[in-house]
C-alpha positions, 0 to 999 in steps of 0.5 A: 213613272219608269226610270229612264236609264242614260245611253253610255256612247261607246265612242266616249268610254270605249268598248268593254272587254270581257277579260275570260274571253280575251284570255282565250283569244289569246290561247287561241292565238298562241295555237295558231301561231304555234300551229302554223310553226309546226306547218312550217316545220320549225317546232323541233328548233324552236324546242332545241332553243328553248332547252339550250336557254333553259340549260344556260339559265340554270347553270348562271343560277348555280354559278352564282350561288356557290359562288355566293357560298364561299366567298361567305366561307372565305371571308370568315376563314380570313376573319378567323385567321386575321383574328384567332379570338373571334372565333369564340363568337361564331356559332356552332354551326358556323365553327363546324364547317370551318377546319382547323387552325394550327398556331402558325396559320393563326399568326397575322399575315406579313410576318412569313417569309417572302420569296423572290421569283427567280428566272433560273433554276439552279441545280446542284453542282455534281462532284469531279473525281477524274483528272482534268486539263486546263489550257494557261490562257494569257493573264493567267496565274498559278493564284487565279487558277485555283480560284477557278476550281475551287483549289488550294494553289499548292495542289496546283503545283502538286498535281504539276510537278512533273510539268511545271516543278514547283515554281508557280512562276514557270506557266504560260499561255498554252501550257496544258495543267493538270487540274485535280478534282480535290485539295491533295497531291499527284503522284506518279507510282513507281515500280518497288514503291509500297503504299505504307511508305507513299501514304506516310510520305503524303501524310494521309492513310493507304485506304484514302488511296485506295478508296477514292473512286478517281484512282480506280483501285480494287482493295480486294485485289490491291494484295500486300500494301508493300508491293501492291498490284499497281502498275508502274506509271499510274497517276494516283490522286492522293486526296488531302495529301501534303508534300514539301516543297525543296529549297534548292532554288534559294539555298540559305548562302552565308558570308563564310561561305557563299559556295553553297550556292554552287548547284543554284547557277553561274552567279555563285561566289567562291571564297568567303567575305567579312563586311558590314553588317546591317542595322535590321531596319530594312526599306523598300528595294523599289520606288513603287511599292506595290504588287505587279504580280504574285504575293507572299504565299508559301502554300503554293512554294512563292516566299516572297513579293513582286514589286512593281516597275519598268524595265531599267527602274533601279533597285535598291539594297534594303541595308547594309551587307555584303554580296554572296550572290550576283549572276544567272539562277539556272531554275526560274529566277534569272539575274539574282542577288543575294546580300548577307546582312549579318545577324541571320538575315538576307535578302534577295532580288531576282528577275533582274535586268543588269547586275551593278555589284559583285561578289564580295562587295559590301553595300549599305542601305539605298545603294542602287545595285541592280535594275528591274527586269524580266529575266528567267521565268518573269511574266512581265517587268517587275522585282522578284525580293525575298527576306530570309531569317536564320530565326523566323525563315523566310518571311513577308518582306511587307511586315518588315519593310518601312 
């Protein structure tokens, strides 16, 4: 009895594909397709695309692995340096492609020196060597002048005497300085004057004339230091140069006799005085005891202080003594007083308003003699006062005033 084998329905289970045939049908499709592209002339783009992409493709893949490399590297570089010990635990082939540390890349991170970013550059600052002019702007002085150019006041005057003498009071808004480019002095060169002589003045060396560029001197052709080739008129720059300042403005004037003062103005006493003498205890000659102007600076020729005070507000004698000077000081100072104290000492007070003494007049200490003013050369109100010893010279009156 033959075996009767079951009819599969193809509307159950589908129709079986043969998978060798169904490849090739496929092949055959992607040659058609691509056939009908070169029949419509679209191979070479579609060529060019796929090398782009390709191209692209590869360069990410690269990217990304050297990428992968030294962020590898890196992070054992920071290992090494976070932690110079561990090095001891790589392997060799490791250690090999790291260079190497030095002991100050192998300190921790945070110790070095941080910087702050700056916006501005700041350059060098080139150094003068020529005279310079300066035009007195109002509000100015001889100290805050200086200041400006980096300068002693004392070179101010120095480098000024032939315009201003040597009285710091004596500038003024508009006046034109002459601004040396170093610390020293000014000097006029005078026909028959030798450089052996001039240096000596100035306390410096002929050669310290001679060699600074400012003065445009030749050593070659300078010829005998006695009677040098300089012409008659030149402006030397005498740098470190010191020079004295004369004390003909406020001349020691004594009781014995006053006359000396003479040269100073028409305020000198004739004759000579006995009087009081004073105890050494000296006070405040104003009520406001504080400065309104230039303090004590022998440096630039101002051996005194200037005190505060409105036109009219009183002065007082800081001790007891006897007037040798009361009237007009021809060089700067206007109405002045001057009291012989005995004992060595004096005092002054200048740039006054009106005078309430004479010559010869003895005084004691707190007596109104005089009001505040701004006579002379006085930039402003106030009380020029001076304190001279035959002993110490002419002192801060702020380290004996009480």
């Amino acid at each position: 009895m033959s075996e009767q084998r079951p009819e599969i329905s193809s509307q159950g289970l589908g129709e079986q594909v043969d998978p060798l045939q169904q490849t090739t049908e496929q092949g055959s499709f992607l040659e058609k397709v691509w056939a009908r592209l070169v029949h419509l002339g679209l191979s070479a783009g579609l060529l060019r695309l796929a090398s782009v992409l390709l191209t692209c493709l590869l360069i990410v893949v690269f990217i990304w692995v050297m990428n992968s490399f030294y962020t590898s590297v890196a992070g054992t570089k920071t290992a090494v340096l976070m932690a110079p010990d561990s090095v001891q635990a790589l392997t060799t082939e490791e250690q090999a492609i790291l260079p190497p540390i030095s002991a100050a890349l192998a300190q921790p991170i945070g110790i070095g020196l941080n910087r702050d970013a700056t916006l501005h550059t700041i350059l060098p600052s080139v150094g003068r060597t020529e005279l310079a002019v300066y035009t007195v702007e109002p509000g100015d002085t001889l100290f805050s002048i200086a200041q400006k150019f980096n300068l002693r006041t004392e070179t101010l005057l120095w480098g000024n005497l032939y315009t201003i003498g040597d009285d710091p009071h004596t500038i003024y808004p508009g006046q034109q300085l002459t601004i040396l480019p170093v610390d020293g002095t000014l000097h006029k060169w005078s026909a028959g004057e030798g450089l052996n002589s001039i240096s000596e003045y100035f306390h410096v060396r002929p050669e310290d004339i001679i060699n600074y560029p400012g003065n445009h001197l030749d050593a070659s052709t300078i010829g005998d230091l006695a009677n040098p080739n300089i012409k008659a008129g030149t402006m030397l720059i005498i740098p470190g140069g010191v020079a004295e300042f004369p004390d003909w403005r406020t001349p020691r004037i004594t009781r014995t006799d006053p006359a000396t003062a003479k040269n100073v103005g028409p305020g000198a006493c004739e004759g000579s005085f006995d009087g009081v003498l004073g105890s050494g205890n000296f006070i405040w000659p104003t009520e406001k005891q504080y400065l309104s102007g230039y303090d004590y600076d022998p440096g630039s020729n101002h051996f005194g202080i200037d005190l505060s005070g409105a036109i009219g507000d009183p002065v007082k004698a800081v001790d007891n003594g006897v007037v040798v000077y009361a009237g007009l000081n021809d060089w700067g100072y206007g109405q002045m007083i001057v009291i012989d104290h005995g004992e060595g000492w004096q005092s002054l007070y200048a740039h006054l308003a009106e005078i309430d003494v004479k010559c010869g007049q003895e005084v004691y200490s707190g007596d109104v003699i005089a009001f505040i003013g701004d006579t002379g050369m006085a930039q402003g109100p106030h009380l020029h006062f001076e304190l001279r010893s035959d002993n110490l010279g002419r002192v801060n009156p702020k380290n004996f005033l009480n």
